[in-house]
C-alpha positions in Angstrom: 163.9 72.1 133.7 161.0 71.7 136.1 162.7 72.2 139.0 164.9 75.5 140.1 164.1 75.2 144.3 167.8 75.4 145.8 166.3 74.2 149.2 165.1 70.9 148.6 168.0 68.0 148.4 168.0 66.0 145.2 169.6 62.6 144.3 170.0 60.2 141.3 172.4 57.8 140.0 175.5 59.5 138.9 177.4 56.4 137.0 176.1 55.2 133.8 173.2 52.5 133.5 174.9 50.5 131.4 176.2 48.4 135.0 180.2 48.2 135.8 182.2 47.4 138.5 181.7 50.5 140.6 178.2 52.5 140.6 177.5 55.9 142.4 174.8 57.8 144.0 175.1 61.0 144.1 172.7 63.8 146.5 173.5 67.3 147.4 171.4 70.1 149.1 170.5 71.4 152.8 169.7 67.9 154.4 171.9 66.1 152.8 173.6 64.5 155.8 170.5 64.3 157.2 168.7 62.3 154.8 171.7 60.0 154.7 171.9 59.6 158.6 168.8 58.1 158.3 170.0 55.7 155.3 173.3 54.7 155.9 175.2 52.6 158.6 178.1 54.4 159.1 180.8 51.9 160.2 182.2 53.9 163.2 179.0 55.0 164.3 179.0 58.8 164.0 176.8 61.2 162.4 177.0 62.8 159.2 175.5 65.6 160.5 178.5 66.6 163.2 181.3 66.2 160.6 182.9 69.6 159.0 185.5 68.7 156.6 185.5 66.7 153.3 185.6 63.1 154.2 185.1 59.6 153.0 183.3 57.2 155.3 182.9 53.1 155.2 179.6 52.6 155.5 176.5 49.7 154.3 172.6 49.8 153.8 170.0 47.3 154.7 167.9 45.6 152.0 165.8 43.0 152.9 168.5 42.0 155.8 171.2 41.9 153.6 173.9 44.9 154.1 175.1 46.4 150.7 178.5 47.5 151.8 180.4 50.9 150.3 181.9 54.2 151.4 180.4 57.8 150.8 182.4 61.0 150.6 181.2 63.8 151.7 181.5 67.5 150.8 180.0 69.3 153.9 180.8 72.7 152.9 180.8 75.1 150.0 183.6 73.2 148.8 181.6 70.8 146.5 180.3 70.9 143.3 177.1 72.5 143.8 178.4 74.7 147.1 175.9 72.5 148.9 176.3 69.7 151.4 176.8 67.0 148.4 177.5 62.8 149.5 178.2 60.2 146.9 177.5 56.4 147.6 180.1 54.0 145.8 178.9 50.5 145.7 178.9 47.6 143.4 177.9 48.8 139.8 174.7 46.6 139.8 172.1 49.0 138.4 169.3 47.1 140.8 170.9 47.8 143.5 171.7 51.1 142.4 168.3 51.9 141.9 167.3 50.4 145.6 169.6 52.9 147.6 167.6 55.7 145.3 164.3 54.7 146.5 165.8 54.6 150.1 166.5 58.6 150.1 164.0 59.4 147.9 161.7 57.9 150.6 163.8 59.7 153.7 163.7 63.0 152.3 165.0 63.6 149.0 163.5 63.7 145.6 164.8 62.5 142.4 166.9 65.2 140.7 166.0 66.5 137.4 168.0 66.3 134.2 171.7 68.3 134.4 170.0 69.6 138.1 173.6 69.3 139.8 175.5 71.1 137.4 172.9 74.1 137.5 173.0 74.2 140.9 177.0 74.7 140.2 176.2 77.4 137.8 173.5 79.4 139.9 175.6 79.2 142.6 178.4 81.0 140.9 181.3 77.8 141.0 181.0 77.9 137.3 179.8 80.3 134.0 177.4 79.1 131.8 180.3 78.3 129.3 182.0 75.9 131.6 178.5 74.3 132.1 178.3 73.8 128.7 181.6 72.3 128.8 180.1 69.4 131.4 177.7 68.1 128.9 180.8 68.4 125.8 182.6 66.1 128.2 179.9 63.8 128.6 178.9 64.1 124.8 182.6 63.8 122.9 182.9 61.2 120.1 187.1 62.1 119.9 190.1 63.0 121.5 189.7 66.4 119.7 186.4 67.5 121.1 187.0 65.5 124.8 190.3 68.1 124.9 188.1 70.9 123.7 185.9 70.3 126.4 188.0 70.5 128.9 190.1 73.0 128.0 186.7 75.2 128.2 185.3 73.0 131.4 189.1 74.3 133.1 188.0 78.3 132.4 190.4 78.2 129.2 186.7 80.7 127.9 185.8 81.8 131.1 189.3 83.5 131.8 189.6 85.7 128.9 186.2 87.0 129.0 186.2 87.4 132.7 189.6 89.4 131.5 187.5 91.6 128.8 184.6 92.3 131.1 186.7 93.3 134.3 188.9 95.3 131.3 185.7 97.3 130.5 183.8 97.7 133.9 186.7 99.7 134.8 187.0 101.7 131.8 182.8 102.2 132.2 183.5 103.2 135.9 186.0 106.0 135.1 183.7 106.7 132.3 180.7 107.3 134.5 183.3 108.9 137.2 183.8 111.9 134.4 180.5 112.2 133.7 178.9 112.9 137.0 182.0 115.5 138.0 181.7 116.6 134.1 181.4 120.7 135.9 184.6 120.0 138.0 187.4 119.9 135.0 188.8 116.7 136.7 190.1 113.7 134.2 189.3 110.0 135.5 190.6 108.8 132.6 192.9 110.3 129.5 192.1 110.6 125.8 195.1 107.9 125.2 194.5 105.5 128.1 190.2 105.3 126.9 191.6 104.4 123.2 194.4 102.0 124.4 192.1 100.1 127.2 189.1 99.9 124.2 191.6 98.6 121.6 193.3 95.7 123.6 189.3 95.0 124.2 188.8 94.7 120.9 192.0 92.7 119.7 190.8 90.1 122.5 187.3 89.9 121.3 188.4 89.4 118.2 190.2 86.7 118.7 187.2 85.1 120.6 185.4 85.4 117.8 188.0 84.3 115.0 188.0 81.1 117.3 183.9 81.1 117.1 184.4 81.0 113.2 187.0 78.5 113.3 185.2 76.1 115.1 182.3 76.4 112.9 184.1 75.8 110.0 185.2 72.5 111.7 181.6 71.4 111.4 181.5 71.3 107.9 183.3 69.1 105.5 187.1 69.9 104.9 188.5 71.8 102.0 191.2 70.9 100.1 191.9 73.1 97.4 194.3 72.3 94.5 196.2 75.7 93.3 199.3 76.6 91.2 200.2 78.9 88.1 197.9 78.5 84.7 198.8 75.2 83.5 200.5 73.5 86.3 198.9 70.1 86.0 196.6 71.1 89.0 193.3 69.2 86.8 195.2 66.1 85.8 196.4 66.3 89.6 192.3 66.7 90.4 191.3 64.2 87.9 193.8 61.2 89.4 192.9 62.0 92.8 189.4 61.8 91.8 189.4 59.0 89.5 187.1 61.0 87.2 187.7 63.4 84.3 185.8 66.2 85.7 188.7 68.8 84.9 189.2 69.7 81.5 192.9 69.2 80.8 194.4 71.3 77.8 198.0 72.4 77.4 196.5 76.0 76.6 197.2 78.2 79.9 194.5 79.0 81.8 191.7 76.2 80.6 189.6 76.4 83.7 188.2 79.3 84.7 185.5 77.8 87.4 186.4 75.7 89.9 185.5 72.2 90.1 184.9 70.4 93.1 184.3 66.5 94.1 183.6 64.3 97.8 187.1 62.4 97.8 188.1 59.9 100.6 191.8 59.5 101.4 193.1 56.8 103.9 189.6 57.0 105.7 189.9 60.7 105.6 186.8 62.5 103.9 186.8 65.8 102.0 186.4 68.3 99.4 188.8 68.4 96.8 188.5 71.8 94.9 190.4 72.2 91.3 190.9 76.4 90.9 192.2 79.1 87.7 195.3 79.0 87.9 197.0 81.8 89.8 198.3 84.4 87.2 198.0 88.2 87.2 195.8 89.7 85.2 195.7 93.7 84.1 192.7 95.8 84.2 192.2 95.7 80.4 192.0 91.8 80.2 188.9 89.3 80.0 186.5 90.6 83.2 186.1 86.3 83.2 189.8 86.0 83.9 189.2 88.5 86.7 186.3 86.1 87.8 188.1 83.3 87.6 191.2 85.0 89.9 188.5 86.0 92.4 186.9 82.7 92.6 190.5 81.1 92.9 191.6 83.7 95.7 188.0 82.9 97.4 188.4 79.6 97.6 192.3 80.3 99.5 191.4 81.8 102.4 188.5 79.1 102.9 190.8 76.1 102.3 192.0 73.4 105.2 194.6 72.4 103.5 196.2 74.2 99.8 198.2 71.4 97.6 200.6 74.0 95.6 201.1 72.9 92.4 205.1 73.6 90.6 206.0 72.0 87.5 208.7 69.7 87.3 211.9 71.5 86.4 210.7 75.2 86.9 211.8 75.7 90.5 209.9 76.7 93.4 207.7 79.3 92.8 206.7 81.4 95.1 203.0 80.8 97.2 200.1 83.2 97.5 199.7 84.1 101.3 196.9 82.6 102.9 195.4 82.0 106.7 198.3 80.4 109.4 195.3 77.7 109.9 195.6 76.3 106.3 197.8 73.6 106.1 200.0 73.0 102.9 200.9 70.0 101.0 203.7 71.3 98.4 204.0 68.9 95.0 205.7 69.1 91.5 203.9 68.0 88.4 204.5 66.8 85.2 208.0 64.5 86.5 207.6 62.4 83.0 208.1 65.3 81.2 212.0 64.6 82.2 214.7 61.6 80.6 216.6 62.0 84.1 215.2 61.7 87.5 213.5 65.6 88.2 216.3 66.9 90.3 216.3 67.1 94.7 215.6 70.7 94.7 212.0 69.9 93.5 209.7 70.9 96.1 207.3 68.5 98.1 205.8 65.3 96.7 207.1 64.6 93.0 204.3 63.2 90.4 203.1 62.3 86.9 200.1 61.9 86.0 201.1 60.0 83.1 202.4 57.2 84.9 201.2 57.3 88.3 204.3 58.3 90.2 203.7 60.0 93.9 199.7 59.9 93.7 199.0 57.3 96.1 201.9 59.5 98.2 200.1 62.7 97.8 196.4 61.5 98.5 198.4 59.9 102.1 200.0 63.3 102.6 196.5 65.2 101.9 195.3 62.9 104.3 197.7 63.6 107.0 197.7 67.5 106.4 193.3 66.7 107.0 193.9 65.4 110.7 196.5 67.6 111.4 194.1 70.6 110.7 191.6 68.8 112.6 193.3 68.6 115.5 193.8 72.7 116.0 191.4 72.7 118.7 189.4 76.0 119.7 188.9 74.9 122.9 185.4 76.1 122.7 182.7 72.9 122.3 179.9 73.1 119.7 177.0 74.1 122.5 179.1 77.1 123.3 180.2 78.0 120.0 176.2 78.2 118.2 175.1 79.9 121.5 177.8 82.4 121.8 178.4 83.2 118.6 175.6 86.3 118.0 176.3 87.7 121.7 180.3 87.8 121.0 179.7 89.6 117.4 177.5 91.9 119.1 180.0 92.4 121.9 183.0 92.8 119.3 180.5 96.1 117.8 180.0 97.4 120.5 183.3 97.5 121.6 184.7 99.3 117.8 181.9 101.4 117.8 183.0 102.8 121.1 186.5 103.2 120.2 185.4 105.0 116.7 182.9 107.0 119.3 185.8 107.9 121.3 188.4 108.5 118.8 186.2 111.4 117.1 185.0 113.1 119.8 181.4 112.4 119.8 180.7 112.5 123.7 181.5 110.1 126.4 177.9 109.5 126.5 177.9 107.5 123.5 181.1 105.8 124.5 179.3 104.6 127.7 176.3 103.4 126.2 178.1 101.0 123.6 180.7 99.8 126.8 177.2 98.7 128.5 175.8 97.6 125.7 179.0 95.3 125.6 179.1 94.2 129.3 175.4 92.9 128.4 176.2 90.9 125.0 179.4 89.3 127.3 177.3 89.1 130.2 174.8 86.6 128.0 177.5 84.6 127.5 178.8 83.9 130.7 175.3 83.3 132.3 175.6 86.8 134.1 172.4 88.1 132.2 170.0 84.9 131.4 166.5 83.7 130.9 165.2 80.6 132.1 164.4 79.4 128.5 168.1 79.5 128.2 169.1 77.5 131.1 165.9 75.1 130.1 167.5 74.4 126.5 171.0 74.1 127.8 170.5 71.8 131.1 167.5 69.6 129.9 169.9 67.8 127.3 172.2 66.8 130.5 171.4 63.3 131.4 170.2 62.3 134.9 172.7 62.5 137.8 175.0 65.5 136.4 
């Protein structure tokens, strides 16, 4: 940004340049209705400047004799966008003409707004956090459904809430704290023992969860996992090899045949992602191969990173049971090794039945993986990339200040200490919200706004 006066008034095209059927000009600051007293016809003849409640006016400007006809509403209070005196212009969507009403305000007063200018005049003057900001330019910037609801769900306070929640939470814990310790000689209790651990811990479960979100949003960024998994010789890398049209996976009818994992860039029903073939889950005693041990930890690794698990039972064993893993994964359930039967594999066979013999229920379970792909896609964080890479540091930081306070607390080492981390906590959330900033922040975060937002 090159330009953080609040007293000048700024303009610039708000709609896009691309042309349309409706176009907007947008200005805000102190001489707003001024400037466009001097601009504007208004069609009854009064003056922007007398009127004190949001309005919408017919109106027209001269070019070269000609009257370009539209209607502005106008914020005249600290009820707009910026908490400034804001006006938009709505005419026809030609970008000319457009363009022409600009120069006419620019030239009576105003001057051309810079990059993302309106939104941090909403931020500086406290109508949003620096997280809803962010949340402007996700709106402005989604490719999807997905990350346009993420967006908004943030741009709506669906951040802002719970932190303002957390902060307020631990302002008054620091404030009873601080209480204590100036009447420390008076043997009087501003807060108890049990009320300092209880008010820190719900702090903590609720940062946390901020940050669990943080993670899962970045994992989003990266290609999916789909991990293939199942008892020792389960048909989980014939499984891997059909779906990957390759023979990758060694296949044996010896248990426990692959002790790494294999992995290959599979694409599904115009779903990408990364199918992973695991050791099969077994348990294995202290005194066995340390590789086996390996290969379990690699398997049990690869789990609790997955998207999406496709459990592996064999065709006439029954359901076994699954290995626990995160309530985000999704799970695609399918029985192996159906040739192996004369008759049809019974009902009770869980999920998708297949052979990779013959073919049976492939194309159905690549469809299904698919599916289960989106459908993990689609848990939204409501938190939009921006947010996430900027926050992510200042939240950790926040979440160990917080435990190390409760730890502080819980074993007596001085209220002091307890104090100093709660601070040291209000300033890592305080980054986050835009409470504590630097203008290099606000510079990297506002100057990839376009014009006119």
């Amino acid at each position: 940004m090159t330009a953080w006066d609040t007293d000048d008034t700024i303009a610039a095209i708000a709609s896009a340049h691309s042309g349309g059927l409706r176009g907007i000009v947008r200005i805000s600051g102190p001489e707003t209705a001024e400037i466009c007293d001097r601009v504007f016809d208004i069609a009854d003849g009064s003056l922007l400047a007398g009127i004190k409640k949001v309005t919408s006016i017919d109106c027209s400007l001269d070019i070269d004799g000609i009257p370009l006809r539209g209607h502005l509403l106008f914020w005249p209070t600290k009820r707009s966008y910026t908490r400034q005196p804001t006006i938009e212009f709505h005419t026809a969507g030609s970008l000319p003409l457009l363009e022409l009403t600009l120069e006419a305000l620019c030239e009576n007063g105003a001057r051309l707004a810079e990059p993302g200018e309106f939104t941090l005049r909403a931020f500086l003057s406290g109508r949003i956090d620096l997280t809803q900001a962010e949340a402007v330019l996700g709106v402005i910037d989604s490719s999807g459904q997905k990350q346009l609801n993420d967006a908004l769900r943030q741009l709506a306070g669906g951040l802002s809430r719970p932190l303002d929640a957390i902060r307020t939470s631990l302002i008054h814990i620091l404030a009873e704290l601080e209480a204590g310790l100036d009447f420390v000689e008076e043997d009087i209790e501003f807060i108890s023992q049990s009320d300092l651990l209880t008010g820190l811990e719900k702090a903590r479960e609720q940062l946390s969860s901020l940050v669990e979100q943080i993670n899962t949003r970045d994992a989003g960024n990266h290609v999916p996992r789909v991990v293939l998994a199942g008892l020792p010789n389960a048909g989980k890398s014939s499984l891997y090899n059909s779906l990957t049209a390759s023979g990758k996976a060694i296949v044996s009818n010896v248990a426990g045949t692959t002790r790494d994992y294999v992995t290959s860039r599979v694409s599904c029903d115009g779903v990408e992602f990364e199918l992973i073939d695991t050791a099969g889950l077994d348990e294995v005693s202290e005194q066995e191969n340390s590789i086996d041990h390996q290969a379990q930890a690699f398997s049990t690794e690869m789990l609790t990173t997955a998207n999406v698990l496709v459990y592996c039972h064999v065709a006439g064993c029954g359901k076994r049971e699954m290995p626990e893993v995160p309530p985000s994964v999704r799970i695609v359930e399918v029985t192996t090794k159906s040739d192996l039967f004369d008759e049809p594999v019974a009902p009770r066979s869980p999920g998708i039945i297949t052979s990779n013999v013959t073919g049976k229920g492939i194309e159905e379970l690549g469809l299904a993986i698919a599916d289960a792909v989106r459908d993990s896609r689609l848990s939204g964080t409501g938190i939009v990339a921006t947010t996430a890479v900027r926050a992510a540091d200042a939240l950790r930081e926040a979440l160990n200040s917080v435990e190390f306070a409760g730890q502080a607390a819980e074993s007596g080492a001085g209220l002091e200490l307890v104090a100093a981390e709660i601070r040291q906590s209000l300033d890592s959330l305080g980054r986050v919200v835009g409470t504590i900033y630097t203008d290099d922040i606000l510079d990297r975060i506002f100057s990839r706004f376009c014009i006119g937002k």
